[in-house]
C-alpha positions in Angstrom: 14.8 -61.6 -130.8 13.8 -57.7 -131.5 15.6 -54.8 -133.3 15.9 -51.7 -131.0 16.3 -48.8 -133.6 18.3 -45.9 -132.4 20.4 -42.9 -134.0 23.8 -44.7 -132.9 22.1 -48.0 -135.2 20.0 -51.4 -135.4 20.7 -53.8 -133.0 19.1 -57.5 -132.5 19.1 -58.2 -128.8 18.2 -60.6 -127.0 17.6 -61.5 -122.8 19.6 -64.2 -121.5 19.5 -67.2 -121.6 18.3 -67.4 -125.0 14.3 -68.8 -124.7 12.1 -68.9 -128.1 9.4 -69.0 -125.6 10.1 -66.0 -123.9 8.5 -62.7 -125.5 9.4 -60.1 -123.2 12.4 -57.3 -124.9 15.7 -56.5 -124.0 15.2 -53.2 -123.7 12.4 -50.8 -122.9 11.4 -47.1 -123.1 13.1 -46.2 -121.0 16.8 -47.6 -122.9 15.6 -45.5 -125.7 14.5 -42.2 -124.2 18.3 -42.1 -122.7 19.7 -42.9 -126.1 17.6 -40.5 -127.8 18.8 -38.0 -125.6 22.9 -38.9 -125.6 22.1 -38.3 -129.5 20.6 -35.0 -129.5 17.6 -36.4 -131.3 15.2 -33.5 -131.1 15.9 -32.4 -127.4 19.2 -30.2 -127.2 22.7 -31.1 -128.5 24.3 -34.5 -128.1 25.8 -35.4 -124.9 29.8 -35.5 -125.7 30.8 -39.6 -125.2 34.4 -38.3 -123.9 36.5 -39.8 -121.2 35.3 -42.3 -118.9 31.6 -43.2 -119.3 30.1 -45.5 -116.9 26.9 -47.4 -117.5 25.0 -48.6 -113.8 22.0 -51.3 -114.4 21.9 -51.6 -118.1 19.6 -54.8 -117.8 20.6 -56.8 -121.0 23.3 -54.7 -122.4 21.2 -52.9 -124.6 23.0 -49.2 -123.8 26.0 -51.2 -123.7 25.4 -52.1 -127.0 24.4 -49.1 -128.4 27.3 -46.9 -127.4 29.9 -49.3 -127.7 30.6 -48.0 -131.3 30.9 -44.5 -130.4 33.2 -44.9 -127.6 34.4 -47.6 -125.0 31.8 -48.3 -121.9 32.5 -49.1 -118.1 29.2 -51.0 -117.5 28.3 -51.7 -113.8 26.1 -54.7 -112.8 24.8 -57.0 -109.8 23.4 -59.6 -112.4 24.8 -62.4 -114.1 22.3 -62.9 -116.4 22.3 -59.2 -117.6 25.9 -59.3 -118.1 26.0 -62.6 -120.3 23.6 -61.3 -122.4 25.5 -57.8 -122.8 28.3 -60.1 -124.3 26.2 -62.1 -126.9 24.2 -58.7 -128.1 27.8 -57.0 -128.7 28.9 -60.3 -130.6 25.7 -60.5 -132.4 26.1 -56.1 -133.0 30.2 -57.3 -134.3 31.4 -54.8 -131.4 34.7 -55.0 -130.5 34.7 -57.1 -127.5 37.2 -54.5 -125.8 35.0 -51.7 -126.4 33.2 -52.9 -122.9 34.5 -53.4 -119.7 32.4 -55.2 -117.4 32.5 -54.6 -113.8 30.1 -56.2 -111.2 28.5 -54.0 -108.2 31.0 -55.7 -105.5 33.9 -54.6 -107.8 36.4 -51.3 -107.1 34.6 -48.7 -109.6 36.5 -46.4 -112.1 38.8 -43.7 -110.2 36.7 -40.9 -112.9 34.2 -40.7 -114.0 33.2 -38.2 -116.9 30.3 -39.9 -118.4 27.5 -41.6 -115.9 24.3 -42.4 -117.0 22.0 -44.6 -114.8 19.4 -47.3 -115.3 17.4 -46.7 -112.2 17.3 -50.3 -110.6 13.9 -51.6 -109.2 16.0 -51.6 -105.9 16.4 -48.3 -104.4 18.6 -49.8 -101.6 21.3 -51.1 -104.5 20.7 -47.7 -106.3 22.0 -46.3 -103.0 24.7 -48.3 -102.6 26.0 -48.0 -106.2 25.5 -43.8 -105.7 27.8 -43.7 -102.4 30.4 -46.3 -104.5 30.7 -44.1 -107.4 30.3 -40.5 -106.1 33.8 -40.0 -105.4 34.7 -40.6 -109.1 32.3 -38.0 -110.0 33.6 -34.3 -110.6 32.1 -31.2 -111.3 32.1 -31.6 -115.3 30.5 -35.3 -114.9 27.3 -35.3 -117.3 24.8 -37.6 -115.1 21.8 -38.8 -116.7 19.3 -41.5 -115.5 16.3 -43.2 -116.5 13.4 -45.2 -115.5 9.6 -45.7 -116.2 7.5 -43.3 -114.7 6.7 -46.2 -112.2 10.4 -46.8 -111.2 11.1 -43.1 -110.2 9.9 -41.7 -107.0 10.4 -38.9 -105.0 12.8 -41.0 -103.3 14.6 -42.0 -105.9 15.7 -37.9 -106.8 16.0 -37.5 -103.3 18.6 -40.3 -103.4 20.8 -38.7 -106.4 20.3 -35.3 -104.8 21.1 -35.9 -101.4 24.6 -38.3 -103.1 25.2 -36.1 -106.6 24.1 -33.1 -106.4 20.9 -31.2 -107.9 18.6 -33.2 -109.6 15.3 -32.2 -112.1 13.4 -35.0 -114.5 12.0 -34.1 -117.8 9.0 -34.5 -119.0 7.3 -38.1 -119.6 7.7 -40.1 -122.9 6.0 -43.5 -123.4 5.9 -43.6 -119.9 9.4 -42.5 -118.9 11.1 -40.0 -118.2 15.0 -38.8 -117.3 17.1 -37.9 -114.5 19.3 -34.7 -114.6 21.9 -34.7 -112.0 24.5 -31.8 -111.6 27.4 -32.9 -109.5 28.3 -30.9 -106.4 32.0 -31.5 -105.5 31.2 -29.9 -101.9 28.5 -32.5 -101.2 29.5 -34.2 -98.0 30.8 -38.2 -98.7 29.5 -40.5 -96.2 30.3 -44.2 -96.2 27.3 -46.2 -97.3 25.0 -48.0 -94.8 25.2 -51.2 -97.2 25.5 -54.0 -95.8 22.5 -54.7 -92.9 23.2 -57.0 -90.4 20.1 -58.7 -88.4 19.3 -61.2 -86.4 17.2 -64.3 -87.3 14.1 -64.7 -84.7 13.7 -68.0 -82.8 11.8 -71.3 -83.5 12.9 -71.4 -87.4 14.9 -74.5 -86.6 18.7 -74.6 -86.9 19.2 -70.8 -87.9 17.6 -69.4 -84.8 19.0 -66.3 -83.6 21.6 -66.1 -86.2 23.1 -63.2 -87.5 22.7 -63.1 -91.5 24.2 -60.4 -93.7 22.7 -58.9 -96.4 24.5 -56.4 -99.2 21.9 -53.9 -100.8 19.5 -55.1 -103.5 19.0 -58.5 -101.7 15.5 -59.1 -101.5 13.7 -58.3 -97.7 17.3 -56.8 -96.9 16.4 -55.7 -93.7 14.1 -58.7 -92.6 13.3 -62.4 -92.6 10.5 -62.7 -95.4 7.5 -64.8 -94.4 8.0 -67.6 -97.0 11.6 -68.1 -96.1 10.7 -68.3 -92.6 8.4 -70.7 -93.0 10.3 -72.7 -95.2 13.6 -72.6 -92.5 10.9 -73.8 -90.0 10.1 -76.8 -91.9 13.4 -78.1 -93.9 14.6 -81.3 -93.9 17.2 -82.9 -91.0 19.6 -84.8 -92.9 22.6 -86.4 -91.0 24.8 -87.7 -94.2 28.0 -86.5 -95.8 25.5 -84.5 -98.5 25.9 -82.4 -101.4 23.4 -80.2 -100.9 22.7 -76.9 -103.2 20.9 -73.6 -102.1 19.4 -72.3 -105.4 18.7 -68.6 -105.9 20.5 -68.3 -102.1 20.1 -64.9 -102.0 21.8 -64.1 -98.5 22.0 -67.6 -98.2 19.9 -68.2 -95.0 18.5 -71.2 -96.1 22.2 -73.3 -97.3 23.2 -72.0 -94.0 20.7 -73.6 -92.2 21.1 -76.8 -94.0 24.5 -76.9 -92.8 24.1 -75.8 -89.0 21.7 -79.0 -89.0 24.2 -81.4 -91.3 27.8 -80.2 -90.1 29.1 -83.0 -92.8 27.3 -81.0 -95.6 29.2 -79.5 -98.4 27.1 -76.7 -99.7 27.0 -75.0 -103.0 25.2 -71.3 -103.2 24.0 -70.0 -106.1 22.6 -67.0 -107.3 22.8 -64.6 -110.5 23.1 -61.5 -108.1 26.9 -61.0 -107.6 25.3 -58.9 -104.2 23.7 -62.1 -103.2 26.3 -64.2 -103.8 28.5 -62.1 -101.7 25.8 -61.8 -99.0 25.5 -65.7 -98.9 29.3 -65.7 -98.2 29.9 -63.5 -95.5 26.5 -65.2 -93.8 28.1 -69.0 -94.1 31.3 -67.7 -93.1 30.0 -66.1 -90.0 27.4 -68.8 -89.1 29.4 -71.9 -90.0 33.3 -71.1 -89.4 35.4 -74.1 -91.4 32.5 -75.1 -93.0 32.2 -76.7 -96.6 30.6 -74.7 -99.3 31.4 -72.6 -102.1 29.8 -69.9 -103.8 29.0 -69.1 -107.5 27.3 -66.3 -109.2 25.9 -68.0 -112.6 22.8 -69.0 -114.5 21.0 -71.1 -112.3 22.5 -74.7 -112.1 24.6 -74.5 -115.3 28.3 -74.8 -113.8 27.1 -78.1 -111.5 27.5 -81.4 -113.7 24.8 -83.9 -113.9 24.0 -86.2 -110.7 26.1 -84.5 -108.1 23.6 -83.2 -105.4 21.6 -84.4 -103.2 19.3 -82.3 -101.7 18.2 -78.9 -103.7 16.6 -75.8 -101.8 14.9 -73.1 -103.2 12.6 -71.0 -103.1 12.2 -69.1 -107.3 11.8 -65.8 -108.1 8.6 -65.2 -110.3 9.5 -61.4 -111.5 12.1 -60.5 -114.3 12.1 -56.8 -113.3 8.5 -55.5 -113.6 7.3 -58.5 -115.3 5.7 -61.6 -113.9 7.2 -65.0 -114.7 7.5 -68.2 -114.6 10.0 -68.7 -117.0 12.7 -68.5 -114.4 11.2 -71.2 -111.9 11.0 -73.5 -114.9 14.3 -73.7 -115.3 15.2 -74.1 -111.9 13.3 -77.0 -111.5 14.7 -78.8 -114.7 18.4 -77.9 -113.9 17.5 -79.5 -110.0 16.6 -82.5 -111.7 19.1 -82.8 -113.6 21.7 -82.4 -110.9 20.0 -84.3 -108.4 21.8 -88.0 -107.6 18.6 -91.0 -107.9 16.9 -90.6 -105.3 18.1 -86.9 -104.7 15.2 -84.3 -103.5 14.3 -80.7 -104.2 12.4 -78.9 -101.7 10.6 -75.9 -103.2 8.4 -72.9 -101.6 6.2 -70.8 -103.0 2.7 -69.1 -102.9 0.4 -71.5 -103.6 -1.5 -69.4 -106.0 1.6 -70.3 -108.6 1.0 -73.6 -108.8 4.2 -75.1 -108.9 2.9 -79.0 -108.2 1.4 -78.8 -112.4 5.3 -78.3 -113.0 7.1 -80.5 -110.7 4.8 -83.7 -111.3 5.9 -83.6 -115.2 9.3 -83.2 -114.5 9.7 -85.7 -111.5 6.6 -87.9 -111.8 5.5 -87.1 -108.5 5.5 -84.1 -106.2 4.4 -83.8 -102.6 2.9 -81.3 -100.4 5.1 -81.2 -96.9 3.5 -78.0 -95.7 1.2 -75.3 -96.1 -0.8 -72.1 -94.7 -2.8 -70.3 -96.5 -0.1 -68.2 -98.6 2.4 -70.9 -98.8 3.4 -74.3 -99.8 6.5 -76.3 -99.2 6.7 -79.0 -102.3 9.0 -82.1 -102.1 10.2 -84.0 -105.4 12.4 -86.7 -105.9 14.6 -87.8 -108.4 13.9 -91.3 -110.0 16.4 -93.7 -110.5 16.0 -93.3 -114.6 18.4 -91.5 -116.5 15.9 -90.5 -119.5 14.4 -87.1 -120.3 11.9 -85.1 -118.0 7.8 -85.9 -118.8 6.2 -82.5 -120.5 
């Protein structure tokens, strides 16, 4: 845990889920640059808090947090993760809990907006998305203020907020970011937003061949079929048997799709901590797979799946939290698969091979097998023991 020090006060955050192990901050330079600025602190006069003031991307709550104390916050977010720990660093700040109201990027946005400030996301796509959805709530007194790193702003991104807000400068660089300064243009033509993609899956990938997949903006290779996952699809398991099989970090839930055009008698559970993904996974089962058993949850990995209740476990981990490489996230992963796998149960896991996810799997399983791989990628296979006791390592 970390105090972020600003003129609105101290406040101990913290990422979510809580991990002693994990050193990375809940909050960067970026967070404080915008707060500085909201405050007046040293360059111009505070930004007035009246009205209705949106927050888009705050990553762990930390404006959220901040300004909560000042006035009540609309914050806007696609991740799960992000948004539980917003609600543990207002508890921990003793913010009133109503102070914050929490809206996810599939959700109806605020009719006005007064107030919008912007965490640029590392996705320009959901950036765009979130721009067209909340432009028509913007009037021509809305105070607009992003932020991002220096290496999260391009020419792209201004031409984004230009091209949906109005006319957009940046100030000058501090600790290696810098802000966004948008002045709305109520004559600025509103076009519907080209989120989401629709594409069609090539052929020879096994049972999701020329299917149609659906992907909301921020989802990862949007407008493609990623190498890894295609290799993966080519290679995954034919299981006939009334299953309970789980598509982990689904994304736009190719793979759990796939699994059930091979198994019709599968029930499949998608899961992801983007609420974009989770929604993307939806409409591709329901369009692949009409009357087919699944459901869909946005949620911290495994957590809302009790103990010994799948069978099969597909996934292929993320191993970025924003800009920073980790593995913290595919550790988990694996231990929750574990512990919701049946005896006997498998997870099938993909991945480059430089991340070495064998070391891993072997301590938690015992074993761990190589099914496949090229030189980029490896397909892993681990099985669940018939013990009950506590993973090895």
């Amino acid at each position: 845990m970390n105090a972020l020090t600003t003129a609105f006060g101290a406040f101990e955050l913290t990422r979510f889920p809580e991990d002693p192990r994990d050193t990375l901050r809940a909050w960067d330079a970026a967070d404080e640059y915008l707060l500085r600025h909201l405050h007046g602190a040293g360059d111009g006069p505070p930004v007035p808090l009246t009205g209705t003031v949106a927050v888009l991307g705050d990553r762990w709550g930390a404006l959220a947090t901040a300004l909560a104390g000042r006035h009540p916050v609309v914050q806007i977010t696609d991740s799960y993760l992000g948004r539980q720990a917003t609600l543990a660093n207002l508890a921990r700040a003793g913010a009133d809990p109503s102070a914050v109201r929490l809206l996810t990027v599939r959700d109806t946005p605020p009719e006005r907006i007064d107030v919008l400030l912007v965490r640029v996301p590392k996705s320009l796509a959901l950036l765009e998305d979130q721009l067209h959805r909340l432009a028509p709530a913007v009037h021509a007194g809305t105070v607009v203020v992003g932020t991002g790193m220096v290496s999260e702003i391009h020419t792209s991104t201004l031409r984004l907020f230009e091209r949906l807000i109005g006319p957009t400068r940046t100030s000058l660089a501090a600790k290696k970011a810098r802000l966004i300064f948008c002045t709305p243009d109520p004559s600025a033509a509103r076009v519907p937003s080209p989120w989401p993609l629709r594409y069609a899956l090539p052929e020879g990938i096994g049972a999701a061949s020329g299917r149609t997949v659906t992907n909301h903006a921020g989802i990862f290779c949007a407008d493609r079929l990623d190498i890894g996952t295609r290799f993966f699809l080519s290679r995954l398991p034919v299981r006939r048997g009334p299953d309970d099989v789980v598509d982990l970090g689904c994304g736009n839930g190719v793979v759990g799709t796939a699994a059930a055009l091979a198994n019709p008698r599968a029930h499949v559970t998608f899961t992801d901590e983007s609420y974009a993904a989770v929604a993307s996974a939806e409409a591709t089962f329901r369009d692949n797979v009409p009357g087919g058993r699944a459901e869909f949850l946005a949620g911290d990995g495994l957590a809302a799946l009790p103990d010994s209740s799948a069978d099969l476990v597909l996934t292929n981990p993320p191993f970025h939290s924003h800009r920073a490489t980790t593995d913290t996230t595919a550790r988990r992963m694996f231990a929750d698969a574990r512990r919701v796998l049946r005896p006997g149960g498998e997870l099938w896991v993909v991945g480059n091979r430089h991340l070495g996810y064998h070391v891993r799997l072997r301590r938690l399983f015992g074993a761990c097998e190589v099914v496949a791989s090229d030189p980029k990628f490896v397909i892993l296979r681990a099985v669940r023991g018939g013990d009950a006791g506590p993973p090895r390592g």
